[in-house]
N, C-alpha and C positions, 0 to 999 in steps of 0.2 A: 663643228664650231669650237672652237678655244675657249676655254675659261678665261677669263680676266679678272684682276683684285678688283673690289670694291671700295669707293672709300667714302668716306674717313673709314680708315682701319683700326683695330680695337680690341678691347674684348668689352661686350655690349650686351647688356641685360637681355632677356627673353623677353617678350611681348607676352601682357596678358590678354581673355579676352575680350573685358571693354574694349581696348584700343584697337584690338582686332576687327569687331565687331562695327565698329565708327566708321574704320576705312574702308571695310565690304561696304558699310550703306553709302559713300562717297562713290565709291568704286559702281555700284548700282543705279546710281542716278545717271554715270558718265555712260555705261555699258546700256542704258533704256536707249538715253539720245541715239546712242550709236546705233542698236538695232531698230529703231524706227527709222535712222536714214537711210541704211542698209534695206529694208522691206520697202520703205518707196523707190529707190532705186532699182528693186529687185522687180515690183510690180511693172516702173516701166520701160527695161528692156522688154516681159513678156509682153506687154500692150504693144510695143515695136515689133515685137516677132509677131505674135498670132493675130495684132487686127485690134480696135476698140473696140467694134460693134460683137467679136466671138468674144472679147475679154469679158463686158457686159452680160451675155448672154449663159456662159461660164458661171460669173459670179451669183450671179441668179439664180441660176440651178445650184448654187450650192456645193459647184466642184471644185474650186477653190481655197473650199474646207480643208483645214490639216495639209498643206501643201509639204510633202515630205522634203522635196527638193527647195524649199526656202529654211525650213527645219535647219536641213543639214549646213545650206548658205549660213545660217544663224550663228550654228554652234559653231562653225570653222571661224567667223568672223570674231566669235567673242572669245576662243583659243587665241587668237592671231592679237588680239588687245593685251591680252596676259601675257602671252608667253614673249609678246616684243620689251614690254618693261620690265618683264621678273629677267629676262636674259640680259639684257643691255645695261641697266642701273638697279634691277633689284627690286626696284619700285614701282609704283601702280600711280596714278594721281594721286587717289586716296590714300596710298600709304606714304607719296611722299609731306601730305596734310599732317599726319599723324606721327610724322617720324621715325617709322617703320620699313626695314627692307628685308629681303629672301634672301638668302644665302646660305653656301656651303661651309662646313666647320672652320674651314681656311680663311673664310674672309672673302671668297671669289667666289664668281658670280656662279647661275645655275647653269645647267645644260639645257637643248631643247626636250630631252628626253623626262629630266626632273621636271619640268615644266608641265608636260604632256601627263606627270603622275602626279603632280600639284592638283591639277585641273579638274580629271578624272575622279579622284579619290575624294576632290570638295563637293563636286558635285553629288557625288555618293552618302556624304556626308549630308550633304543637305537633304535628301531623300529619306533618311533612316533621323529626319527631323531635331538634324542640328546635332545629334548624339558628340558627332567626328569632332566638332568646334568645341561641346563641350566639354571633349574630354581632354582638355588642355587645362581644366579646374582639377584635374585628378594625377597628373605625369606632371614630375617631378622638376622636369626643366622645361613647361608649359608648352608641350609639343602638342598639335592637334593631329588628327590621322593621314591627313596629307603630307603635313612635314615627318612624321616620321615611317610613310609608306617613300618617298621621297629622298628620301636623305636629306633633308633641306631643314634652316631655324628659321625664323622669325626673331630680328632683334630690333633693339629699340637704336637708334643711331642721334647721336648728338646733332642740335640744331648747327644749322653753319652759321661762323661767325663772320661779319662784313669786315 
């Protein structure tokens, strides 16, 4: 896939991370909706395939628990949210609330690849309890461990004007 400029194009301050932090929780409200529609949907193909009455009796027993293959439905679903907006515009709902977009030093857009270590390396970060996010209070041109496992900034982009 091809890079494309972003625009407005510029040179555009670094994101700290309050404002980072706003459009993850915007970004989290949108990302719940989406995997609860995602999980009902998911429940009722397999209630189409294996039957109500075994889906019930399934559920019951408890086997249902930890469904790995919805797991992984999950994660690919909520890669596929990010990586369509960080790739195409940069922006996220929530980032474009906050007037924040992804990008490469150039001004153009990510790859799916940046993407895929955007994602991986937040999630990591969120696991080692935020550390990744906040070590954007500490690097010099407020990079967190994504953007600079990534090659990728975070900048602040001017509102549009009508």
């Amino acid at each position: 896939m091809s890079k494309h400029l972003l625009y407005p194009q510029g040179d555009f301050p670094a994101v700290g991370l309050g404002r980072r932090l706003a459009a993850m929780f915007y970004d989290f409200l949108l990302c719940t909706a989406l995997l609860i529609v995602t999980s009902g949907i998911y429940k009722m193909i397999q209630m189409a395939i294996i039957g109500e009455g075994q889906m019930r009796a399934l559920t019951d027993a408890g086997a249902l628990d930890g469904d790995p293959l919805l797991s992984t439905v999950l994660l690919f679903v909520l890669f596929g949210f990010f990586a369509k907006f960080w790739i195409w515009s940069g922006q996220t709902l929530g980032m474009q609330v906050w007037g924040i977009r992804v990008q490469n030093a150039d001004g153009s857009s990510i790859s799916l690849w940046q993407a895929l270590l955007r994602f991986v390396v937040s999630i990591a970060s969120w696991l080692c309890l935020g550390l990744g996010f906040f070590w954007s209070l500490f690097d010099k041109q407020k990079r967190s461990w994504h953007d600079i496992y990534s090659n990728t900034q975070l900048v602040r982009i001017p509102k549009k004007t009508k």
